[in-house]
C-alpha positions as CSV (number, residue, x, y, z in Angstrom):
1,X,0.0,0.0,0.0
2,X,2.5,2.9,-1.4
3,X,0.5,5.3,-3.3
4,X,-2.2,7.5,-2.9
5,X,-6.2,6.9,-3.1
6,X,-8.2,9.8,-4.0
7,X,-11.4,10.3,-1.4
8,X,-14.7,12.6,-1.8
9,X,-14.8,13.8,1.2
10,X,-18.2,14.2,2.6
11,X,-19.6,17.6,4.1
12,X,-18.4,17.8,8.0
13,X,-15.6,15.6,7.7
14,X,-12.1,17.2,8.8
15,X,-9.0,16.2,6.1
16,X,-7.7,15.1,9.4
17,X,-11.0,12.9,9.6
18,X,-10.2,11.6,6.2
19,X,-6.8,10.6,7.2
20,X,-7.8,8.9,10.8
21,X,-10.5,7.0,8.8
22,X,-7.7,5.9,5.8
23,X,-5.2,4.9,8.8
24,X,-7.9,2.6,10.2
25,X,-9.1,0.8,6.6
26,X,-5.8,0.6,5.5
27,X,-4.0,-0.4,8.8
28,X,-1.0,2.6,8.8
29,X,-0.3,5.2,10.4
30,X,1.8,6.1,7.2
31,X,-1.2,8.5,6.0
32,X,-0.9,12.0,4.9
33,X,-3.3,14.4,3.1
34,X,-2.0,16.7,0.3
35,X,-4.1,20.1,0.6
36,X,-6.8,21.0,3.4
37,X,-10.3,21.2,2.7
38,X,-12.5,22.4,4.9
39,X,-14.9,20.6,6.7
40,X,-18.3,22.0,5.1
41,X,-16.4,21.2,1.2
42,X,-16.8,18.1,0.2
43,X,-14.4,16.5,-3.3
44,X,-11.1,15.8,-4.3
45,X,-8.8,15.2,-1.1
46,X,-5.6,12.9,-2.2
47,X,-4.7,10.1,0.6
48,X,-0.9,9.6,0.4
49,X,-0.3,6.4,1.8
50,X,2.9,4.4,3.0
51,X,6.0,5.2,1.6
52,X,4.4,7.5,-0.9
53,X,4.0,10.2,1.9
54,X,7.6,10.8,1.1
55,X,6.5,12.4,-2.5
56,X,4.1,14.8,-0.7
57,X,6.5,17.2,-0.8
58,X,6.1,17.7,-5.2
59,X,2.4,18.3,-4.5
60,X,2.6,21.6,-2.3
61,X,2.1,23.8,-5.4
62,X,-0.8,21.3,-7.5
63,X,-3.6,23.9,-8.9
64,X,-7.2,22.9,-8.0
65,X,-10.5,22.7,-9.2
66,X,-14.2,24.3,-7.3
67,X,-17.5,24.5,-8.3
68,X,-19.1,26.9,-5.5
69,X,-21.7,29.0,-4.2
70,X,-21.6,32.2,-3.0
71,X,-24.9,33.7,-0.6
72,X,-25.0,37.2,-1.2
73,X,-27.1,39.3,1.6
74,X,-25.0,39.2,4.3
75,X,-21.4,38.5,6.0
76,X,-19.6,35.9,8.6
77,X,-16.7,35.6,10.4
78,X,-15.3,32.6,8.7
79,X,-16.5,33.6,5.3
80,X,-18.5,30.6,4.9
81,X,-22.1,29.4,5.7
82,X,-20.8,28.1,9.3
83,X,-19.8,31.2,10.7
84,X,-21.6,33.7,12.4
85,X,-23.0,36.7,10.6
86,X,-21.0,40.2,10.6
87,X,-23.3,42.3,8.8
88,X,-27.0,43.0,8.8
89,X,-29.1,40.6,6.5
90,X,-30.2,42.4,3.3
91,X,-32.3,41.0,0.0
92,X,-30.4,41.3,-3.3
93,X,-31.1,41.1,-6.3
94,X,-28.5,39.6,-8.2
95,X,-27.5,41.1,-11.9
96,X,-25.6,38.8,-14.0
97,X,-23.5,41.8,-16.0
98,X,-22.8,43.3,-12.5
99,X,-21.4,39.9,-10.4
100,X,-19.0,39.4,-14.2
101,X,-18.1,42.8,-13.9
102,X,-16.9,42.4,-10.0
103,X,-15.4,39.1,-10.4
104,X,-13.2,41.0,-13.2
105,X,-10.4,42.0,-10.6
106,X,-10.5,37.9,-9.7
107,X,-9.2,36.8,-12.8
108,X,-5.3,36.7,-13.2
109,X,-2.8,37.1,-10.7
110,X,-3.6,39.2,-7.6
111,X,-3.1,39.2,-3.9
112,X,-5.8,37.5,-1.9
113,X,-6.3,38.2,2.1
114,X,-6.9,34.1,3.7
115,X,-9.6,34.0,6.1
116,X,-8.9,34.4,9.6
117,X,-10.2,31.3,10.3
118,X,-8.0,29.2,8.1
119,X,-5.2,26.3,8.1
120,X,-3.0,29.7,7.0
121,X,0.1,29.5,9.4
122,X,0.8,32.4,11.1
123,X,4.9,32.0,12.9
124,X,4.1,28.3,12.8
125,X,0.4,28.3,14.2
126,X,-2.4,27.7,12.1
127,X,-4.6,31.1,12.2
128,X,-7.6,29.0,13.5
129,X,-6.0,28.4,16.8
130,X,-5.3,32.1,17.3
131,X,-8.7,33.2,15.9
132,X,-10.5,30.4,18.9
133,X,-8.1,32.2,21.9
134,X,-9.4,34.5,20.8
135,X,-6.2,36.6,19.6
136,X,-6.1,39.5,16.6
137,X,-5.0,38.0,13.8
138,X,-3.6,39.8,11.1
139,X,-3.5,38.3,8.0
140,X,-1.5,39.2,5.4
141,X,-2.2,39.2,1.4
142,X,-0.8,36.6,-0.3
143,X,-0.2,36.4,-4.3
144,X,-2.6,33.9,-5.8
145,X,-3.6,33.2,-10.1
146,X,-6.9,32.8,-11.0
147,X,-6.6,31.1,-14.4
148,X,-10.1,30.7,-15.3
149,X,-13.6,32.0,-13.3
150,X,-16.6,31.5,-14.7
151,X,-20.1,32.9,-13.7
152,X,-22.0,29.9,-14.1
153,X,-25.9,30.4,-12.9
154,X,-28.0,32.7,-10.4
155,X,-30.3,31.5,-8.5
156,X,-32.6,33.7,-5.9
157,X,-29.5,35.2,-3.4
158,X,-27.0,33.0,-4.6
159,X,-24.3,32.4,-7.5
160,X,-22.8,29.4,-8.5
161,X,-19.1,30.0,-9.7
162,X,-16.7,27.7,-11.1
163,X,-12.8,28.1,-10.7
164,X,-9.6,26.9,-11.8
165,X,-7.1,28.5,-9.4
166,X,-3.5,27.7,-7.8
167,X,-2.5,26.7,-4.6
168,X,-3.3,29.1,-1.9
169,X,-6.4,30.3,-3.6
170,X,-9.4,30.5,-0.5
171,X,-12.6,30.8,-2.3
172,X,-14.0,31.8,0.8
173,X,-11.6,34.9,0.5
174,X,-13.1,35.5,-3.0
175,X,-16.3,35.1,-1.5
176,X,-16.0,37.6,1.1
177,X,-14.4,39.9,-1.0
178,X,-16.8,39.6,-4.0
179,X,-19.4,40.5,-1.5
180,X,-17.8,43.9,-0.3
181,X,-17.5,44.6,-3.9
182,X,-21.0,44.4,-4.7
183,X,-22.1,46.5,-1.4
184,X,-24.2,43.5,0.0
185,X,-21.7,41.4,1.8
186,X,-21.5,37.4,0.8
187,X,-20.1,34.3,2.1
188,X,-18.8,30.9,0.7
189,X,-22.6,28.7,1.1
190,X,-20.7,25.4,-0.7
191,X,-18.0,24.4,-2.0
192,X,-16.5,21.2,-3.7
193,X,-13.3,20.5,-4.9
194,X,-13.5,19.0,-8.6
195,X,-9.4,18.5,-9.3
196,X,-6.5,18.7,-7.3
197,X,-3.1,18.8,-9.1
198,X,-3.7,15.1,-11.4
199,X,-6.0,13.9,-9.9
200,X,-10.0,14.8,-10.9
201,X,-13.4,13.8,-8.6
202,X,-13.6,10.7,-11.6
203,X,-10.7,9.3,-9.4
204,X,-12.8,9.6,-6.1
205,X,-14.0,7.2,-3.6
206,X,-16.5,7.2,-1.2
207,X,-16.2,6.9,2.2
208,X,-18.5,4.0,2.3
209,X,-17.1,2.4,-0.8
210,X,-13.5,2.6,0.9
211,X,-14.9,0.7,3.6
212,X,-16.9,-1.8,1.5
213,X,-13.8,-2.5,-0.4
214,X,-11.5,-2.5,2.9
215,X,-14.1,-5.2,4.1
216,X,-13.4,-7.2,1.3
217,X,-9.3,-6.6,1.5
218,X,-9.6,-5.1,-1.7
219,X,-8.5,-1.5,-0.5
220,X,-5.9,-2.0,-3.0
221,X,-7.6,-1.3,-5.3
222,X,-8.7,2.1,-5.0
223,X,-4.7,2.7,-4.8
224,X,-3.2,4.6,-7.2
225,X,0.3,3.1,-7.0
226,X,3.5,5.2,-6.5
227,X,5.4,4.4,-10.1
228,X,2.1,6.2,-11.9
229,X,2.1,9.5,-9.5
230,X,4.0,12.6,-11.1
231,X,3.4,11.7,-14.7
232,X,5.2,14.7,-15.4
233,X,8.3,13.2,-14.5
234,X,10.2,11.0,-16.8
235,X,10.4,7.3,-15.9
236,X,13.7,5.3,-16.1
237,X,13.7,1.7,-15.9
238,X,17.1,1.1,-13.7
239,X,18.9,-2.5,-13.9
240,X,18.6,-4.4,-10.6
241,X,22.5,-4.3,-9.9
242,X,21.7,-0.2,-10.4
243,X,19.0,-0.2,-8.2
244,X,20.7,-1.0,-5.0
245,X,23.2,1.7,-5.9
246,X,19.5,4.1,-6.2
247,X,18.1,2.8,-2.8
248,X,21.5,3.5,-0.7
249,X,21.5,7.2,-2.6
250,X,24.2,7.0,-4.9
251,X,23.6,8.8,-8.4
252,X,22.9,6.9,-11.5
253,X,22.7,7.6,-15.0
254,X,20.0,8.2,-17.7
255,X,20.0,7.4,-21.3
256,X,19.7,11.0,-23.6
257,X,17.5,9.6,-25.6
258,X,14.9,8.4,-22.7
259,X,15.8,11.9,-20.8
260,X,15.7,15.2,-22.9
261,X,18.5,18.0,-21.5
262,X,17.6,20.1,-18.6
263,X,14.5,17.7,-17.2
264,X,14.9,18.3,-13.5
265,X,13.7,15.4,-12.1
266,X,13.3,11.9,-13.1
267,X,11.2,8.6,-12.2
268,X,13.3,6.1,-10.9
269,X,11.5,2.6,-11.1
270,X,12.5,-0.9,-10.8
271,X,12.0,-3.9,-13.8
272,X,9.3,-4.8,-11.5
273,X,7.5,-1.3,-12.2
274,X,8.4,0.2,-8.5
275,X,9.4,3.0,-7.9
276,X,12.1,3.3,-6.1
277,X,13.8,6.9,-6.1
278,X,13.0,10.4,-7.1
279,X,15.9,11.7,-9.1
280,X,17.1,15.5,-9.3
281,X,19.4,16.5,-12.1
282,X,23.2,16.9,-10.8
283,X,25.1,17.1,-14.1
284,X,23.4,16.0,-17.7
285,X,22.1,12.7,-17.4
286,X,23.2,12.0,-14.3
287,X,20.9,12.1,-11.7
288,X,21.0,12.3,-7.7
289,X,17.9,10.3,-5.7
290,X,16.9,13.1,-3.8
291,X,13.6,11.0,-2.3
292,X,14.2,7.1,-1.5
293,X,11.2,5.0,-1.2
């Protein structure tokens, strides 16, 4: 069990939930989750598992997927449906040409204040933990892209908006923010992660099919296995005398014609179709195992 399964993660569920859960079915503590999602979204949240928690490290920066809903009308305190409200409650009516025209400023690169109440680590601590104490938190701006944001339907106080956006990206901060635009105030009603990084809501499991399967012991095969993560990384088959050279983090070299020049890292896997090493470019085509599984 090195690899990572792909869970929907129902509404309510912590990621930490979804990991506790996975360390139980699959019988490991080696379980690691690669991107929060907050407990009232529900989608895409990637399970590393084993030995592939060592590779969580190339996911930090993966670009996701959401399909939400903003409620116009009033304000919270977490941004989101489960917060408590900040501003009075008012009845909009919603204009199509006026929500595109304020999401304009949301499209492209920009700098994006996360919510108070927020994984966000503030000198180590996430900013939830000071926002319960309750301490002032000040959070700072961060640069976010927007690559694509689409308007796509109003319905009564609420719009449903769809957004392709990179690491970082809170679309309860867009939310919030969209809200003060329009002069109403909004919050983030739903939200559900469609993609993360490579892997789409296609690749999702169910809790309750996880568990059907892990009934069975067929939990295996919901994994995705290490040798197919990071397809954008070349794969090199290495010998088995070279592969004991790999796993004890000596370098080893690729052929030019497998590995174009200046491909950072490589896919180091076994005849048998393991993987056994990340590889980082040290001089051309010769390559240092910078992760060991």
């Amino acid at each position: 069990m090195d690899g990572i399964i792909v869970v929907d993660k129902p509404q309510g569920w912590t990621s930490h939930d979804a990991v506790g859960k996975m360390r139980r079915l699959a019988n490991t503590r080696k379980v690691g989750h690669l991107g929060t999602l907050d407990p009232m979204a529900t989608g895409v949240l990637p399970l590393v598992i084993g030995r592939a928690t060592r590779l969580a490290q190339f996911y930090v920066r993966s670009d996701k997927v959401y399909d939400a809903r903003v409620r116009f009308g009033y304000s919270t305190d977490t941004y989101d449906a489960a917060g408590t409200a900040t501003s009075a409650p008012v009845d909009p009516v919603l204009d199509r040409e006026a929500i595109e025209r304020k999401l304009e400023p949301f499209r492209g690169e920009f700098l994006l204040r996360p919510p108070a109440v927020s994984a966000k680590k503030i000198q180590g601590v996430p900013a939830y933990r000071l926002a319960r104490q309750p301490v002032a938190v000040e959070m700072k701006p961060v640069p976010v892209e927007v690559f694509e944001l689409k308007l796509l339907e109003i319905e009564g106080p609420e719009a449903r908006i769809w957004a392709h956006c990179s690491a970082g990206t809170y679309m309860r901060s867009i939310a919030h923010e969209l809200g003060q635009a329009m002069g109403w105030g909004a919050h983030l009603s739903a939200l559900r992660r469609e993609r993360s990084g490579d892997f789409p809501i296609e690749q999702a499991r169910t809790i309750p099919d996880l568990e059907a399967l892990a009934a069975e012991g067929r939990l295996a095969e919901a994994l995705i296995p290490a040798s197919s993560l990071l397809p954008a990384f070349p794969a090199v088959i290495i010998d088995p005398a070279t592969a004991g050279l790999v796993r004890h983090g000596q370098d080893f070299a690729v052929s030019p014609f497998r590995v174009e020049l200046g491909t950072r890292y490589v896919k180091a896997v076994s005849t048998e179709g393991d993987l056994l090493a990340i590889g980082e470019a040290k001089l051309p085509h010769i390559y240092h195992p910078v992760v060991v599984l």
